[in-house]
Legacy VTK file of the C-alpha trace (Angstrom):
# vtk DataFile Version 3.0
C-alpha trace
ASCII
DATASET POLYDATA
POINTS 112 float
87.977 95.048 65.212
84.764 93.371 67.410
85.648 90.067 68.990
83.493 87.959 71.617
82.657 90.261 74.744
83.871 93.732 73.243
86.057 95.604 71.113
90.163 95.156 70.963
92.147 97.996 70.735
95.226 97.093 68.065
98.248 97.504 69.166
101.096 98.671 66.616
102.325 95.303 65.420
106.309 94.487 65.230
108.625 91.162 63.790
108.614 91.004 67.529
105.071 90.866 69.015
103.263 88.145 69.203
100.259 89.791 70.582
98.334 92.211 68.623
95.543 93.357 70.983
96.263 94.757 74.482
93.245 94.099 76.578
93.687 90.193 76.317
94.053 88.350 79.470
94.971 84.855 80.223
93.429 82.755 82.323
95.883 82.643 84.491
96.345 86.075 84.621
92.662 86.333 85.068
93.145 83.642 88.120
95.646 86.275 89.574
94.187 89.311 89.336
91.161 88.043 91.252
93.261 86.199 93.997
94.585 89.906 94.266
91.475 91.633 94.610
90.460 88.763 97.068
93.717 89.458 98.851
92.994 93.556 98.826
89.814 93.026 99.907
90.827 90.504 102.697
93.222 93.000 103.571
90.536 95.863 103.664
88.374 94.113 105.822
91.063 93.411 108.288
92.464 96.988 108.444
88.538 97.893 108.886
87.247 95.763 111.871
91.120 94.168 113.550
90.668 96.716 116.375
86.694 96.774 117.182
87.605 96.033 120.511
89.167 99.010 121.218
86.751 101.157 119.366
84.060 99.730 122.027
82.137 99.020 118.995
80.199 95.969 118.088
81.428 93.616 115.411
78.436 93.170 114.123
77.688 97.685 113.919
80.860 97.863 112.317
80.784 95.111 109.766
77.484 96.926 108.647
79.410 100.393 108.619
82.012 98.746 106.562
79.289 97.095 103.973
77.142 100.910 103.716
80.927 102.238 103.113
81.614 100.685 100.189
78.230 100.086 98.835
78.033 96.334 99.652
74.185 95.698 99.433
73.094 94.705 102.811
71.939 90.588 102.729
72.494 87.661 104.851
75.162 86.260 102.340
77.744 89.160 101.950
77.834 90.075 105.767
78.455 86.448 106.936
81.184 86.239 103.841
82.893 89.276 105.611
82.522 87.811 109.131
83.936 84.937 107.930
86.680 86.505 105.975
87.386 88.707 109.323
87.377 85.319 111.509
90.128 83.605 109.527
92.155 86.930 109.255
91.933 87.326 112.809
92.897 83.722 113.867
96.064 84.121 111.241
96.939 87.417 113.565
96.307 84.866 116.855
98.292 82.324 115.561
101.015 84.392 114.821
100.725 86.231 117.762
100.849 82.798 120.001
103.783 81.810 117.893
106.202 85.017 118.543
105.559 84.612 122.290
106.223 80.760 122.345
109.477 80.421 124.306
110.013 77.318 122.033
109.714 79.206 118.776
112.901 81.554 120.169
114.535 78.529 120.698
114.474 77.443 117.570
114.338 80.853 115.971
118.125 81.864 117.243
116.353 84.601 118.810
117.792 83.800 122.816
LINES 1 113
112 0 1 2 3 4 5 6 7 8 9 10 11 12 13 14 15 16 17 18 19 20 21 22 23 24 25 26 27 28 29 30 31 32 33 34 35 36 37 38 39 40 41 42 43 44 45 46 47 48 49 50 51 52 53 54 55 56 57 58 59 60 61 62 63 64 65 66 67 68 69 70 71 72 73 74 75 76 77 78 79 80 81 82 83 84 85 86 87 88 89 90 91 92 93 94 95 96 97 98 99 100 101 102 103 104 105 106 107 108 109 110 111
């Protein structure tokens, strides 16, 4: 049975269901499965580039490497969204960071 944007596969209908086609999505289920892939991708990124520094590799070399990887066309848009995307994961690790070695934080923590 065609409906806008495809075709819906039926789905075996009881006094139960209310749903009788099972490739419908909400829109807030459509709102949360791309805040996840924003959130795997985030997380991608970070796991990629976190330890460049160590690598003795530039950022900029490996954010390329990391775009050619996963067949991110190369433009001025996507690699400054992924330097961007690395900058606030990396300040989230600093801030943390600065946080667990505050000797206030144990104070307050319970942690003496």
């Amino acid at each position: 049975m065609p409906f806008a944007g495809g075709h819906a596969l039926p789905v075996l209908s009881s006094p139960f269901s209310r749903f009788f086609f099972a490739n419908h999505i909400t829109e807030t289920g459509k709102r949360a499965l791309l805040g996840r892939i924003k959130d795997d991708f985030d997380i991608d990124v970070w796991e990629y580039l976190h330890d460049f520094g160590k690598v003795g590799t530039q950022q900029k070399d490996l954010i390329n490497l990391f775009m050619e990887q996963r067949g991110i066309r190369e433009d001025g848009t996507c690699w400054d969204s992924i330097a961007k995307i690395y900058q606030r994961q990396r300040n989230i690790y600093l801030t943390r960071n600065r946080r667990k070695s505050c000797t206030t934080s144990r104070r307050f923590s319970g942690k003496i």
